[in-house]
C-alpha positions, 0 to 999 in steps of 0.5 A, spaced: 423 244 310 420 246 316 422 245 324 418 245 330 422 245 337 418 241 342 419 244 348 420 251 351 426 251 356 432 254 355 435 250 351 428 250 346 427 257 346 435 258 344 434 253 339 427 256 336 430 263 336 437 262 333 433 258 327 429 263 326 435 269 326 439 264 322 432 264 317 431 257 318 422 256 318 421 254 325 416 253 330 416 252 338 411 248 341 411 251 349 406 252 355 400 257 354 404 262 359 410 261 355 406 262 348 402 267 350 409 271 353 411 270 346 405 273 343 406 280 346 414 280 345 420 278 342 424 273 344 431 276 347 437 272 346 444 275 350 450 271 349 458 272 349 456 275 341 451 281 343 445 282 344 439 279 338 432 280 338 427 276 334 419 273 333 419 266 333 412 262 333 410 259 338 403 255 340 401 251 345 399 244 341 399 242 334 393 243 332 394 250 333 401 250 329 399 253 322 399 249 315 406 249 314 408 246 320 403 241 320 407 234 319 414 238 319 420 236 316 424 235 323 421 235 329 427 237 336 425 235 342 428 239 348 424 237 353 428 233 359 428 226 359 423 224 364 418 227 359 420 223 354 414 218 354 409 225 355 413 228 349 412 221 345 404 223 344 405 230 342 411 227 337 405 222 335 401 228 334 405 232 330 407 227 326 415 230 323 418 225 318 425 226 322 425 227 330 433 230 332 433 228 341 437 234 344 436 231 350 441 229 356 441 223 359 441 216 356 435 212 354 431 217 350 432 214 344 431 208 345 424 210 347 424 214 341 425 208 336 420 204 340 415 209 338 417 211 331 422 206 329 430 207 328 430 210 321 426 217 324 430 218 330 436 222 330 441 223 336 444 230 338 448 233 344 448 241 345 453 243 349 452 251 349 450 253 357 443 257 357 439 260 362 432 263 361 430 267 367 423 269 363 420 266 357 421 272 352 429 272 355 435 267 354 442 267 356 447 263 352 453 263 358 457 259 354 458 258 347 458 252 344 456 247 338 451 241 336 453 233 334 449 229 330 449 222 329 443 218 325 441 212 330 440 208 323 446 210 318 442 211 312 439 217 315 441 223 312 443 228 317 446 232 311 439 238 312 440 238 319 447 239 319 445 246 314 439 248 318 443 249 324 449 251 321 445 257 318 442 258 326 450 259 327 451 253 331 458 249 329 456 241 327 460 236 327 457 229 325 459 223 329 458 215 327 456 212 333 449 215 336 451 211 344 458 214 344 455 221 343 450 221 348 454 217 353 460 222 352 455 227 353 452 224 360 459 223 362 461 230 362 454 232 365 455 227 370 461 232 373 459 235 380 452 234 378 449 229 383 453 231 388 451 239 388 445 237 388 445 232 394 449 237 399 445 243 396 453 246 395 456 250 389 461 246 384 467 250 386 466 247 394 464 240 392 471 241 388 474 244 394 474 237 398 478 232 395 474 227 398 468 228 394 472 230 388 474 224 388 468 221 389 465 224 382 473 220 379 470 214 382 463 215 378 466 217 372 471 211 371 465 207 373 461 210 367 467 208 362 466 201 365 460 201 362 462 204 356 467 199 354 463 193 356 458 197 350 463 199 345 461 205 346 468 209 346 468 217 349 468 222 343 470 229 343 465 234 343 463 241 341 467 245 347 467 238 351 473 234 351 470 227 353 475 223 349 481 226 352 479 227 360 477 220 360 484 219 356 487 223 362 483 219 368 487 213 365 494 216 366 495 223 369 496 223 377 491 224 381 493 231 384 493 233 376 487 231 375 483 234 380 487 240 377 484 239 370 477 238 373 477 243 377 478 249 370 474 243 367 468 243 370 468 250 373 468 253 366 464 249 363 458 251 366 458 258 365 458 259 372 450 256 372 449 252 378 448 244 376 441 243 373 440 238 378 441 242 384 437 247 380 432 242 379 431 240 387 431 247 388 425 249 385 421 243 387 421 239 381 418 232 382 423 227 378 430 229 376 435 227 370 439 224 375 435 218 373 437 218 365 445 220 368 446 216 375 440 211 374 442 209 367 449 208 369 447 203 375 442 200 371 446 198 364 452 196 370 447 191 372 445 189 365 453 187 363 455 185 370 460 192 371 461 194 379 457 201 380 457 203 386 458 209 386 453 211 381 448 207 384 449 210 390 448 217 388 441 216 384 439 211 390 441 219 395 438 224 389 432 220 388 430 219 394 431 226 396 427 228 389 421 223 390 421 225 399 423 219 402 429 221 404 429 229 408 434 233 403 435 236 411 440 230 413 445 231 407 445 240 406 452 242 407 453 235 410 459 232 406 461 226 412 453 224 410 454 223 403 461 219 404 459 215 409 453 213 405 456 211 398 
C-alpha cells in the first residue's frame, strides 16, 4: 500500500521520513530545490527522541514518481490551506484511491469532497511542533500524535491508523471529521493572529491581560459557532480542546489566563506562531484565512455575533495582501484594540 506525501514543508518532510523509518513505502512529491537537496543527502529528523537519519523518495511531479507510486494507495496532503485548489490538480494527477488532508484551518475538505467525493476524503490533524531550517533537515520540537476521522463513515481508515502507527506516531480515531478539525483550528487560533499583527512573541501577547483576553473573546466566538454546527470540541493528541473549551465556560477568568499562558506557551515548542512566521517571510496569503476568516464566515452563515474573529482577519489579511501597512500595528497593542 504505497503513500505519497503532497508537499515538502515541515510537516510533509517529518511525515515521509517517519514513514519510511517506520518501513511504510512512501514518497513525497516536493519543490525541485527540495527534490534535488534530497537526492544529494539524507533527510535528518531530530526530536526529543535522538537523532535519526533516512532516504526517502522525492520528485517534483507525478510523473516523474516510480511505477509503484503511480495511483497510491493514499495520498497526505500537507500542503496550507490556501494551496488546496492548486493541490486538488496535482491530486488529480496522481490519482490515490484514498486522500488523508493533514492540513490546518477549515474548508479543506470541503474543497476536497468537491473534487473527489466524500468517500475518498479522509480528515487528519497532526499535533506534532516542526521546524525545517533546510530540506534535508527537520526539528520535531514537541512530540505529538495524529487523529483521524473518515469524512464518509464507510471509509475504512483501519490501514492508515497502521501505517502511521509503524511510522511511530500515537492515533486515535474519531467519528466526527468538523469537530476534529474545528478542534484543531480553535487551538491553532490561541496567540496566533494577534502574534502576527503586533510582530511580538506569544509570551508578550500573553503578558497583557488586555490581549489575552481578546484571544478568550475570539475562542468562545469559534465555540459559538461550533454549537450552532454540532460540531462538539475533542481532546486531541497533546491538545486538550474539550477541556480548555470546558474550563473557559467555568473557571474564573484570573485562572484561566493562567492555564493559557502554560497552554499555549508550551504548545508551540517554543516556535514562534505560523502566521507570525508567515508575514515575516513575505508570504502573500495567510492561513488566518482558513482560521479567523473561516470562523467570521460560518458565524455569518448561521447568524452567530464574530466580531472579534472578523476583526482580526479583517487587520491580518489586509496587513498580508498590502493594503494595510504592517508598520501601524508592529508592537502597537492600543491600535490593535481599538481596532477590534
Amino acid at each position: 500500500m504505497a503513500i505519497v506525501v503532497v508537499g515538502g514543508g515541515a510537516i510533509g518532510l517529518q511525515v515521509a521520513g517517519r514513514l519510511a523509518l517506520g518501513g511504510v513505502p512512501s514518497a513525497l512529491l516536493a519543490r525541485p530545490s527540495s527534490v534535488a537537496a534530497l537526492a544529494a543527502a539524507a533527510l535528518r529528523l531530530s526530536s526529543p527522541d535522538g537523532v535519526r537519519e533516512v532516504r526517502i523518495e522525492a520528485v517534483a511531479s507525478p510523473a516523474d514518481l516510480l511505477a509503484s507510486y503511480r495511483c497510491p494507495a493514499l495520498a497526505v496532503l500537507c500542503v496550507k490551506g490556501y494551496d488546496t485548489p492548486d493541490a486538488i490538480k496535482t491530486l488529480q494527477a496522481l490519482a490515490p484511491q484514498r486522500i488523508l488532508t493533514l492540513q490546518n484551518g477549515i474548508g479543506n475538505e470541503e474543497q476536497l469532497v468537491a473534487a473527489f467525493g466524500s468517500t475518498r476524503v479522509i480528515a487528519g490533524v497532526i499535533t506534532t511542533s516542526v521546524e525545517a531550517p533546510s530540506p534535508t533537515q527537520v526539528v520535531i520540537t514537541k512530540l505529538g500524535g495524529v487523529g483521524l476521522a473518515p469524512v464518509d463513515p464507510t471509509t475504512e481508515v483501519a490501514p492508515w491508523v497502521a501505517a502511521f502507527t509503524a511510522a511511530g506516531f500515537p492515533v486515535k480515531t474519531y467519528g466526527d471529521y468538523r469537530a476534529l478539525k474545528w478542534s484543531k483550528a480553535l487551538l491553532n487560533m490561541l496567540g496566533n493572529a494577534q502574534a502576527a499583527i503586533l510582530d511580538l512573541k506569544v509570551p508578550q501577547i500573553y503578558a497583557d491581560a488586555r490581549l489575552l483576553d481578546l484571544d478568550l473573546r475570539a475562542a468562545r466566538e469559534a465555540l459559538a459557532v461550533m454549537a450552532h454546527i454540532g460540531a462538539r470540541p475533542l481532546n486531541l493528541p497533546g491538545y486538550p480542546a474539550a477541556t480548555v473549551a470546558l474550563l473557559a465556560r467555568f473557571l474564573p477568568t484570573t485562572a484561566l489566563r493562567l492555564l493559557l499562558r502554560r497552554l499555549v506557551g508550551g504548545g508551540r515548542g517554543g516556535k514562534d506562531p505560523s502566521l507570525l512566521r508567515d508575514l515575516r517571510a513575505g508570504r502573500t496569503r495567510s492561513e488566518g484565512e482558513q482560521l479567523y476568516g473561516a470562523v467570521a464566515a460560518e458565524a455569518v452563515a448561521r447568524g452567530v455575533p464574530a466580531p472579534v474573529n472578523a476583526a482580526l482577519w479583517r487587520v491580518l489579511g489586509g496587513i498580508v495582501r498590502g493594503e494595510v501597512a504592517w508598520a501601524t500595528y508592529r508592537g502597537q497593542p492600543e491600535r490593535l484594540l481599538a481596532e477590534v
